[in-house]
N, C-alpha and C positions, 0 to 999 in steps of 0.2 A: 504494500500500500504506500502510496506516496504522503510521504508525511512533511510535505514544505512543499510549498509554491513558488512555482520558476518566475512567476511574473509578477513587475513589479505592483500594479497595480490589484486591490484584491477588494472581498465584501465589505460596504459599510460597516462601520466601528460602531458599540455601543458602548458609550462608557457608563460606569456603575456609579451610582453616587456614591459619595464619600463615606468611608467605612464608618461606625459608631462607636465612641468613644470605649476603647478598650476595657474589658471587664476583669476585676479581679482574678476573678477563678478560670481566666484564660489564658493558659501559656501554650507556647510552640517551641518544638521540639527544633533546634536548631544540631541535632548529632547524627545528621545525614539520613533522616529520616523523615517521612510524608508527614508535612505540619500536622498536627493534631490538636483540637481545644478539649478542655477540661471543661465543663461534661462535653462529650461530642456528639450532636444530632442522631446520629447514626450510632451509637455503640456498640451493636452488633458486630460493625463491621469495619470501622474505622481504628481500633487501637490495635485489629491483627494485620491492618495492612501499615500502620506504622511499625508493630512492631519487626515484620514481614523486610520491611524496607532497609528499618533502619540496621537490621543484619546485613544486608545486602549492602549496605554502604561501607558497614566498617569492615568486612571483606571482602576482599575481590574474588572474582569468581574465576577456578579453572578446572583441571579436571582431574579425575579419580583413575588407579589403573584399571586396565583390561582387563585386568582376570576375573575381577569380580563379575556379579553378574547382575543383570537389569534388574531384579528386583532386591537385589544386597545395596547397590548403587542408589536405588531410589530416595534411602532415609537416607543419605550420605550429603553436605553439603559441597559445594566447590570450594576449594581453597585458593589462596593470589596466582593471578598473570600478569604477573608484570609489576607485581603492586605487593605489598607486604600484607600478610594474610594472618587474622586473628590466631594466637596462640590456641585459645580452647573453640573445641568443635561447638557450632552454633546446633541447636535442634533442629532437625527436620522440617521442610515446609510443608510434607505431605509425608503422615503417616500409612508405609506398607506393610501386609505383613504377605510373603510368600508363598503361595501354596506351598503343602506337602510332596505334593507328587502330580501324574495328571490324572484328573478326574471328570468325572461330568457332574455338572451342576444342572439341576433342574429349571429347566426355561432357558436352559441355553445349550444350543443345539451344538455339538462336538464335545470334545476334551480341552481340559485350561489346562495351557503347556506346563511343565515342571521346571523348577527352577537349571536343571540341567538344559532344556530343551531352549532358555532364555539363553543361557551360555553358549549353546549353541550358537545362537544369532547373531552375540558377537564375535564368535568366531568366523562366519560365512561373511559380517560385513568387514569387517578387519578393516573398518577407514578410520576412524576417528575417536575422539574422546565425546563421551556423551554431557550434556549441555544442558540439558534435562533432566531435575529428580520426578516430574509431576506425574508420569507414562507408567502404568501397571493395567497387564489385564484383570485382574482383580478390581483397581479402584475405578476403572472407565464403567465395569459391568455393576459396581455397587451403586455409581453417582445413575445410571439407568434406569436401576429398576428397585432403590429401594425403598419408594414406595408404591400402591396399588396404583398410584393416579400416573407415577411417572413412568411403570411398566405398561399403563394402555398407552401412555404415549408414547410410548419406543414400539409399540405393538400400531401403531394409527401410523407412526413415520415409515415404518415396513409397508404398511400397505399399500402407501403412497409411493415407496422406489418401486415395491412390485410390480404397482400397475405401468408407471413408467416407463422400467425397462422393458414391461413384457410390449409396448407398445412398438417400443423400439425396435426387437428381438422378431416380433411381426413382420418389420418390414423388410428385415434382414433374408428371413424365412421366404418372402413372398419374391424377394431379388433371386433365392437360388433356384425358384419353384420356374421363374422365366428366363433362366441364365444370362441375366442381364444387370449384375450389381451395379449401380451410380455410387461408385466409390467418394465421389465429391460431395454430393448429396448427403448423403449417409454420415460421411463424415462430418459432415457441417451440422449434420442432423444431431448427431451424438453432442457435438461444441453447446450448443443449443439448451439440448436437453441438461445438460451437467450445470450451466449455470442456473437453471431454474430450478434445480434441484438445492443448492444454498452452497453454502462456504466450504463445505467438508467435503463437496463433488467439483467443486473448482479449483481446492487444492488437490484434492486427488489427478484430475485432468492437467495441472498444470506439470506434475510430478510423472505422469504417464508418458508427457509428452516429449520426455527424455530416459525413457525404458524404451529404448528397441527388445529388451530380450522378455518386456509382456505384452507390445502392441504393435499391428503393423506399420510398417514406414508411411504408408498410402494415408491412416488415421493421425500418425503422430504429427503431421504436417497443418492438421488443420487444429488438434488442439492445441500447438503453439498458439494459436492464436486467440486463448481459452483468454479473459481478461477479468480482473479482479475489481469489476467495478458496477457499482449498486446504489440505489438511491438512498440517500444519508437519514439518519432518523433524526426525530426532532430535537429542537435545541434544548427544550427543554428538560427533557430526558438527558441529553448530555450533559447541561449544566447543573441539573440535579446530583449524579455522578459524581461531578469534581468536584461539590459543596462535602459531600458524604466522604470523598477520600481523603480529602483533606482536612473535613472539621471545621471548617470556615468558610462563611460567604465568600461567594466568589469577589466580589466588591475589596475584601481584607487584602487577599493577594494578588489582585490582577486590577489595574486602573484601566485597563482597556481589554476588549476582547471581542473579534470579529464577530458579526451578525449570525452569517452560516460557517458553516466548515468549510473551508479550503480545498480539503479533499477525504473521500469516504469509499470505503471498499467494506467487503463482506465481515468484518472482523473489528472496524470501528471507524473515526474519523479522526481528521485534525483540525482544531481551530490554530488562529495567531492569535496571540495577547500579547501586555507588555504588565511585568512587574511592577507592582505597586511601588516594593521599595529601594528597588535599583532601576528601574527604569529601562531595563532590556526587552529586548522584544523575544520573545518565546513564540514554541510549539507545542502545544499541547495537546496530546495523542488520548482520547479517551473509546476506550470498550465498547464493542454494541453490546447493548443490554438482552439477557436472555440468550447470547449464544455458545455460552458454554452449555447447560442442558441437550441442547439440538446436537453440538459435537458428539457431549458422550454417546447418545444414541446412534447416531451414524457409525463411530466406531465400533458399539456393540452388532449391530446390524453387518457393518464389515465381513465383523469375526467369525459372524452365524455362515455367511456368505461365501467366507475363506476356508471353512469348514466344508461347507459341501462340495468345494473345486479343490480339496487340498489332493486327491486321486493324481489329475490332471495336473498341477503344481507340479508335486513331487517329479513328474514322467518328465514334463518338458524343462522343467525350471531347475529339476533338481534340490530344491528347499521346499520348506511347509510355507503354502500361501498364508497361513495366519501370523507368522513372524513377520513377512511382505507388510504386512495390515498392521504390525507392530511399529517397526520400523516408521510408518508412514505417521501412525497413531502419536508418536514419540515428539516427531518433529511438528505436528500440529499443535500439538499440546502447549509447545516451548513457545510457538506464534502467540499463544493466549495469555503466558506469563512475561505480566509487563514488569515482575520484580526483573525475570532472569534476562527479558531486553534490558532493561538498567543495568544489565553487568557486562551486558554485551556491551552497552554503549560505552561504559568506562574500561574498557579493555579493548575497545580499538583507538577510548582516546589516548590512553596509556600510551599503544603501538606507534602512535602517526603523533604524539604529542610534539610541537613545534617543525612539525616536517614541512619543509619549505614547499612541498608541491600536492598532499593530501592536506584536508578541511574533515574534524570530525565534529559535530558540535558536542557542545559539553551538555553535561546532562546535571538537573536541579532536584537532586532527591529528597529537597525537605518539600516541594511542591508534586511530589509521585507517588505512588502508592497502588494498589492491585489492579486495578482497573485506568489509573490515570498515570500519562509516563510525559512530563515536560521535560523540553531540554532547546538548546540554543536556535534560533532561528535561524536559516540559510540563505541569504537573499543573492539568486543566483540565475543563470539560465538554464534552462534546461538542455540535458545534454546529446539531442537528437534533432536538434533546431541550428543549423551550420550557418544561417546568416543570424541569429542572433548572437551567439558564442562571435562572428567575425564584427559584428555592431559593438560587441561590449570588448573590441581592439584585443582580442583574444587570436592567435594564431591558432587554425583547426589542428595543422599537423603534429605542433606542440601540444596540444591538449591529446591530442589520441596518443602519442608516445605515453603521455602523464598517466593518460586510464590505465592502458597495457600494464605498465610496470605497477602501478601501484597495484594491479589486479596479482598478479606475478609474487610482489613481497606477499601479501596478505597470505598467499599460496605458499610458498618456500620456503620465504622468510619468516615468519610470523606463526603460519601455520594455520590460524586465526582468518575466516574466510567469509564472506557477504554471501548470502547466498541467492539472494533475488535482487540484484543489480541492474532490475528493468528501468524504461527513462528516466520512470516517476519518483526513483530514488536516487539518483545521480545529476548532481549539477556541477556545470564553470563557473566559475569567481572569476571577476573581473581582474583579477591579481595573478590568474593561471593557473590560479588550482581546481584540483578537482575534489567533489565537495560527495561523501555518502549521508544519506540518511535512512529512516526505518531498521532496526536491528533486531528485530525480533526472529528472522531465519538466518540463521549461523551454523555454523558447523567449525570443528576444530582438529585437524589432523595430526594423529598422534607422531612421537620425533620419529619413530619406526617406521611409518607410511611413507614419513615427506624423505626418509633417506631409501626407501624402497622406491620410489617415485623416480628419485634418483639414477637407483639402480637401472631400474628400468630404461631410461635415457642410455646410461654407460653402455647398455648391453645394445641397446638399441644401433650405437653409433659402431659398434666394435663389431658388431651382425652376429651376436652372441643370442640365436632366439631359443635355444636351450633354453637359457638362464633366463629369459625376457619371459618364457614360458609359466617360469617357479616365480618370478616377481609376480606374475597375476594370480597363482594360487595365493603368496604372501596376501596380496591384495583384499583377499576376497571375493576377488571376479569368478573365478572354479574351486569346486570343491577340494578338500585334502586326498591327496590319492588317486585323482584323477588323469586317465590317460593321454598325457598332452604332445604324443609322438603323432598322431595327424592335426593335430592346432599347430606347431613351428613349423609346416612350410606356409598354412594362411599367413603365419606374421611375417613370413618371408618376404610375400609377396607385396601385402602393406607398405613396407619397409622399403623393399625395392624399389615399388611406385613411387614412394614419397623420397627417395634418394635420385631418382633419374629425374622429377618434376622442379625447374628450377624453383626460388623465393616467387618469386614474382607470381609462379601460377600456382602457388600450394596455399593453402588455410584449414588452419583447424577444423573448419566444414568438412571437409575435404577427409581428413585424417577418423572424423566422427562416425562421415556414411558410410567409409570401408572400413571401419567396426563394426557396424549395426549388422553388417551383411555377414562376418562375422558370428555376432550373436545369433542370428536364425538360424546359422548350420550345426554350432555347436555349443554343449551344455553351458555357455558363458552367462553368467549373472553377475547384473550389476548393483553393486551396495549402492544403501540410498542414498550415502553421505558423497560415494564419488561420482551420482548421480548429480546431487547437488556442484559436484565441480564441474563436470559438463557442461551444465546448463548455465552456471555460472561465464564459465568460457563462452559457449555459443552467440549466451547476450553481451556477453562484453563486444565480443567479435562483430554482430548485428550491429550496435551502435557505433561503431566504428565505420562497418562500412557504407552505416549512413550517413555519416558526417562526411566519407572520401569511398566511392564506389570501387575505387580502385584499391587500397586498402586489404593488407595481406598480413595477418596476424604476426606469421614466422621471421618479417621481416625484422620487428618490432623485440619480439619474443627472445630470438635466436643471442640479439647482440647480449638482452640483459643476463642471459645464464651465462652465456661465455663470458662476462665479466665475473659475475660472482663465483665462478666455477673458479676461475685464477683469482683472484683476491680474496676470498672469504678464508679467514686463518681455522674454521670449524677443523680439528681433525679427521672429519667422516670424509668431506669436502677435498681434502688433501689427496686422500686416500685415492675418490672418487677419480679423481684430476690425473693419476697417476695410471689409472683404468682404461682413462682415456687415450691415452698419450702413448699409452704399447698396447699393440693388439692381442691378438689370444695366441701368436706363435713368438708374442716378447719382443717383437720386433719394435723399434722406436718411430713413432709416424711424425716425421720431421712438419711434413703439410698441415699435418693437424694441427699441431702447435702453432704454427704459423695464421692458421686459419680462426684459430681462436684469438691468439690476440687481435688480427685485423677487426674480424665481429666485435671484441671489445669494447675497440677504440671508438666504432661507430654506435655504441648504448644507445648516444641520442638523451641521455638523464642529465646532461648539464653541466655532470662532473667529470673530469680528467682521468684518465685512466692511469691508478699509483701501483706500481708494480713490486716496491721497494720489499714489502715487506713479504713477496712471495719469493723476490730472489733470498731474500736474507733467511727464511726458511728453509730455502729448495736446498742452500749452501748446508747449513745443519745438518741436512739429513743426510746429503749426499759423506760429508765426513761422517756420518755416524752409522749410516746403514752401508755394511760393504756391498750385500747384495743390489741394491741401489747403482752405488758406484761402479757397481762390473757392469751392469745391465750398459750404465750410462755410456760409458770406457768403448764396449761394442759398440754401441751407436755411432760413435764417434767416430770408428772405426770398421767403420759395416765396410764388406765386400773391397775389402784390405787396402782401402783408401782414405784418406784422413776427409774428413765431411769439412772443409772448411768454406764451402759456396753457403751450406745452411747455416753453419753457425756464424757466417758474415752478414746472413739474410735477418738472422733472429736479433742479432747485435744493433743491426739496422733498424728493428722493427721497435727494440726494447731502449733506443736510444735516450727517447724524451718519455720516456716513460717510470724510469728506476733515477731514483735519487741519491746517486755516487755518495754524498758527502753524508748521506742520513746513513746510508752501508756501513761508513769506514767507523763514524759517531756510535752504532750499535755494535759494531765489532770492539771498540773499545771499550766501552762500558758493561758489554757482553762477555767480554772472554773471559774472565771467571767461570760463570756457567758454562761455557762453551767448552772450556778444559776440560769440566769435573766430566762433560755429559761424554767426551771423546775419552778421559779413564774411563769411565765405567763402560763406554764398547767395547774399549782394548780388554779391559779385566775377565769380560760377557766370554768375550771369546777365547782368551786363556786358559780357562774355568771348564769350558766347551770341550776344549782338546783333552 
C-alpha cells in the first residue's frame, strides 16, 4: 500500500481546535511508546498497544535461529539489528502453545501438522529469518471459530469462495467441453474475481503471480496485474482508531490533519498530518477496521482447502500444500502487525541511516500503536513518472543506478529486504535520493543464504552446475536427496544462454522465464521468502524500464558485485573472490580478474574505486598461505613463460586505484602482527612435518 503521496498538492486540511487545557491525571508516555492518557477512553485496548509498542521501541527487532521451529519461534521475541537489544527477554506478543502431535480437530477438515512437520517447513524454505511471532495454525483456527457466531461466519465466508470458485471452475469446465480455452479471458477472469473476493485473495494473487512452480505462465501474467487498491473507509472510523491508540484526541497530537486519506488499499489507509508539538509533517498509517476476523477465516478456509489438494501437492510440488498456506498465512499476518512494521521501519533506518543516496523516514513510536503506525512524511515524486523525476532537475539514469544498488545492499548487504517495492512505495527526492516507504512486507535473509547466494554466483561463473545444483537444495528450491543429475544440464543451458547473450540484451526477465520453464519440468519449489526476492527484483527491474525502455538490469547489477566482491574485507567474501579467480582445474583466469576490476571501476555509485586494502590483504595471505603462493608462482608462470603482458595489464588497471603511501603506512604500523602471523605459518608447518 502506498503510504505517502508523490504529489505535491493533496486533500483539504482540517484543523482541530485547540486542544483543552491539560488535565491532571493525564500523562504521556514519552519511552518510545504509543502516547497513552490516564484513564484512557479505550482501556480495553489502549494500554496493551502501548505496552505492545513500547517493547518494541526499546528493542530492536531481528531474528531467532533456524533450528527452532514455527511454533517454538512464535512466543520468542526478536532481538537488535543493528541497534543494541534489551538485556532481558520481553514477553511474548502472542501466546502459542504447540500441538502434540498431528491430529484432527473437529470442524476442521485434515490433520494440524506436528511441531516436526512445522520444522519441516523451515527446512524446504531455507531463505530466511522469520519476522513474524503472530502465525500459528492453532491460533488463526482459535481466533475463527471460537465462538458459535464466528464459526457460522467462517462457515457463511466458505460458502461465498465456494460458490465463486465453483462459478469460475464452470467456465473452465465449459472451455475444455469446446476445446477452445480464452486463456486471456479466463485469466483476466480469475484477476477479477480475486479482488472481489477481499485482501486475503489479492494477497494470495499477488504472491501467485511469482510461483511459476503453482501457476501457469499464461495466468501469472495477468495477475501481475492483481492491484491493491479499494475504496477507503470513513474518516470517521479512522479517526476514531487513532483517538483509541493513542488515548488522546486527535486535536492533543496533531494540529492539522488531511480531510481524506491520501491513499487506501485492502489493509488500511494513510492520512498527512502535522505534529502539534514539533510541527513536522507526518504519515499516519491507520488499520481497516474488522479485517483481521475476515483474514483469520480465509486462512482457516485455506487450510481446509490445502487439505483436500494436499494428494496432488505432494505429487507435483513435492511439499504438503498446507505448509504453502503456512508460509503464505505467516507473511500476511506480519502485513497486519503495525508493532513488527515499527521495527521494520527502525531497522532499515538503522541500515540506510545518513546514506547519502537512500531516504528512510523515521518512525514516531510514542504516536503508534496496534492499529496506528506514524512516521516521517516523504515529499517526493513518484518513481515511474520520468518527466516529473526530470522537472524536479533529477537525472533519470542517476536515479535508476541509485534504485538498483540500493535494491542490491538491502539484498547482500544488509540482508534486510523490501518486499513490495511497487510505484506506490518508492519515491525521488529532489536531492537524488531514492526514498522507500510502507514496511510492513519484509523478509530477512539468513548470513547462510546471502553466502549461498553467493555461492551460487561462484559456481555459476566457474560453470560448476554440480555444485550450483546443491546450492539450490541449500536453498530450499529441491528437496534433501533429491536426484539433481538431469536438473545440471537444464542449468547448463540457462547459463550458457545467458553467457553467449551480451549486457545489453540480457535482464533479469530474461534469466526468471528460463527458470519458470525450469520449474514445470522438474520437482523445483520455490520458498516464499525467495519468492518475495523475485518479485522484488522483477518490480524493481519494471520500474526501471519504465523510467528508460532500454534499460538492462545486468548492466547496473554486474559493476556493483564486482566491486564488493574485490573490496569487501568479509572473510566468506575473500574466500569467495579466490573461487572466482581459479577455475575448477586451479588454473588462474588472468581475464577474469581483469574483467572485474574494469566492471568495478564502472559501479556508476559515485564513489572511487579503493583497492588499497585488498592489495594489503591479498599481500598477507599470499606470505602466509604457501599453498596460495605456489598456486600464484604457476600463474605467473603458466606454460613456462613469465606472464609479464598480464601482470603489466593488471598494474595498469590497479594504477589509480591502490594507494602506495597508505601500503607502505600499514606495513609499518602492521609489521608486528605481520611477523607474529608469518611465525606462526613457519611454526604451523614445522609442527606438520
Amino acid at each position: 500500500m502506498a503510504s505517502h503521496c508523490a504529489k505535491p498538492s493533496v486533500a483539504p486540511w482540517r484543523a482541530p481546535p485547540p486542544p483543552p487545557p491539560s488535565s491532571p491525571s493525564t500523562s504521556t508516555s514519552n519511552r518510545g511508546g504509543a502516547a497513552a492518557a490516564t484513564p484512557a477512553p479505550r482501556a480495553s485496548s489502549s494500554p496493551r498497544a502501548v505496552a505492545v509498542f513500547r517493547r518494541a521501541s526499546s528493542s530492536s527487532s531481528s531474528s531467532s535461529s533456524r533450528g527452532s521451529s514455527i511454533l517454538a519461534r512464535a512466543v520468542e521475541t526478536r532481538q537488535g539489528v543493528g541497534t543494541s537489544s534489551s538485556s532481558s527477554s520481553p514477553p511474548p506478543l502472542v501466546p502459542a502453545t504447540p500441538p502434540p502431535s498431528s491430529r484432527i480437530v473437529p470442524g476442521i477438515p485434515g490433520p494440524v501438522p506436528s511441531v516436526e512437520s512445522l520444522e519441516a517447513l523451515e527446512m524446504e524454505k531455507g531463505a530466511c529469518e522469520i519476522t513474524s511471532r503472530r502465525y500459528t495454525p492453532a491460533l488463526v483456527r482459535e481466533r475463527a471459530l471460537r465462538t458459535p457466531v464466528e464459526a457460522i461466519a467462517t462457515a457463511a465466508r466458505g460458502a461465498q469462495i465456494v460458490l465463486a470458485g465453483a462459478g469460475f471452475a464452470a467456465g473452465l469446465v465449459f472451455d475444455k467441453f469446446r476445446a477452445a480455452e480464452d486463456v486471456v479471458s479466463r485469466s483476466d477472469e480469475l484477476r477479477i474475481l480475486l479482488a472481489e473476493l477481499g485482501p486475503s485473495f489479492v494477497k494470495a494473487g499477488q504472491v501467485l503471480a511469482n510461483r511459476p512452480d503453482i501457476v501457469r505462465a499464461d495466468y501469472m501474467e495477468q495477475l501481475t496485474k492483481l492491484q491493491d487498491d479499494v475504496p477507503p473507509f470513513p474518516n470517521d472510523q479512522a479517526f476514531a482508531i487513532i483517538e483509541g491508540e493513542l488515548g488522546r484526541p486527535i486535536a492533543e497530537v496533531y494540529s492539522a490533519i488531511s480531510d481524506e486519506p491520501i491513499a487506501a488499499a485492502s489493509l488500511g489507509q494513510v492520512y498527512k498530518a502535522t505534529l502539534r508539538e514539533t510541527g513536522e509533517e507526518v504519515a499516519i498509517k491507520v488499520q481497516r477496521p474488522g479485517i483481521e476476523p475476515i483474514i483469520y477465516r480465509d486462512l482457516v478456509l485455506f487450510r481446509a482447502l490445502a487439505f483436500f489438494i494436499n494428494a496432488v501437492s505432494q505429487r507435483r510440488l513435492g511439499c504438503n500444500a498446507q505448509l504453502i498456506v503456512d508460509e503464505f498465512g505467516e507473511k500476511l499476518l506480519e502485513e497486519l502487525d503495525y508493532v513488527q512494521e515499527g521495527r521494520n521501519l527502525r531497522d532499515f533506518y538503522a541500515n540506510f541511516k545518513n546514506d547519502p543516496i537512500v531516504k528512510i523516514p523515521r518512525l514516531y513510536p510514542e504516536q503508534s500503536g496496534k492499529a496506528v503506525l506514524t512516521m516521517e512524511w516523504i515529499e517526493g515524486v513518484r518513481c515511474t513518472d520520468p518527466d516529473g523525476i526530470r522537472a524536479a532537475g533529477i537525472d533519470v539514469d542517476t536515479f535508476i543506478r541509485v534504485g538498483v544498488m540500493s535494491g542490491l545492499r538491502q539484498l547482500l548487504e544488509f540482508g534486510l529486504f523490501h518486499g513490495d517495492p511497487h510505484p506506490g512505495n518508492i519515491f525521488a527526492l529532489r536531492d537524488g535520493r531514492i526514498a522507500y516507504v510502507d514496511f510492513g512486507n519484509v523478509a530477512q535473509l539468513t548470513q547462510t543464504n546471502k553466502e549461498t547466494l553467493i555461492d551460487a554466483v561462484v559456481h555459476a561463473v566457474n560453470e560448476d552446475y554440480d555444485s550450483m545444483a546443491g546450492d539450490f537444495i541449500r536453498l530450499g528450491f529441491l528437496s534433501p536427496g533429491t536426484d539433481v543429475r538431469p536438473i545440471v544440464p537444464a542449468l547448463e543451458n540457462i547459463w550458457q544462454d545467458a553467457r553467449t547473450a551480451s549486457l545489453a540484451n540480457f535482464n533479469f526477465r530474461t534469466v526468471t522465464a528460463a527458470f519458470n520453464e525450469l520449474v514445470y519440468q522438474y520437482p523445483i519449489r520455490i520458498p516464499e521468502r525467495f519468492s518475495l526476492v523475485i518479485r522484488s527484483l522483477l518490480t524493481q527491474e519494471g520500474i526501471c524500464m519504465t523510467l528508460q525502455p532500454d534499460f538492462r538490469f545486468l548492466e547496473v547489477a554486474y559493476p556493483y558485485v564486482a566491486k564488493r566482491l574485490l573490496t569487501d574485507r568479509d572473510a566468506s567474501l575473500r574466500e569467495r573472490l579466490l573461487q572466482v579467480l581459479f577455475n575448477n582445474q586451479g588454473k588462474f583466469q588472468w581475464a577474469r580478474l581483469e574483467n572485474l576490476i574494469s566492471l568495478a571501476k564502472s559501479g556508476g555509485d559515485g564513489s572511487k574505486l579503493d583497492l588499497t586494502d585488498t592489495v594489503a590483504d591479498g599481500a598477507q595471505l599470499l606470505v602466509t598461505d604457501e599453498d596460495l603462493r605456489r598456486r600464484l608462482i604457476l600463474a605467473a608462470t603458466e606454460d613456462d613463460r613469465l606472464r609479464v603482458d598480464e601482470i603489466a595489464r593488471l598494474a595498469e588497471l590497479l594504477r589509480d586505484d591502490v594507494k602506495v603511501d597508505e601500503l607502505a603506512r600499514e606495513a609499518v604500523t602492521g609489521g608486528p602482527e605481520f611477523l607474529r602471523k608469518m611465525a606462526l605459518s613457519w611454526s604451523q608447518k614445522v609442527l606438520s612435518k
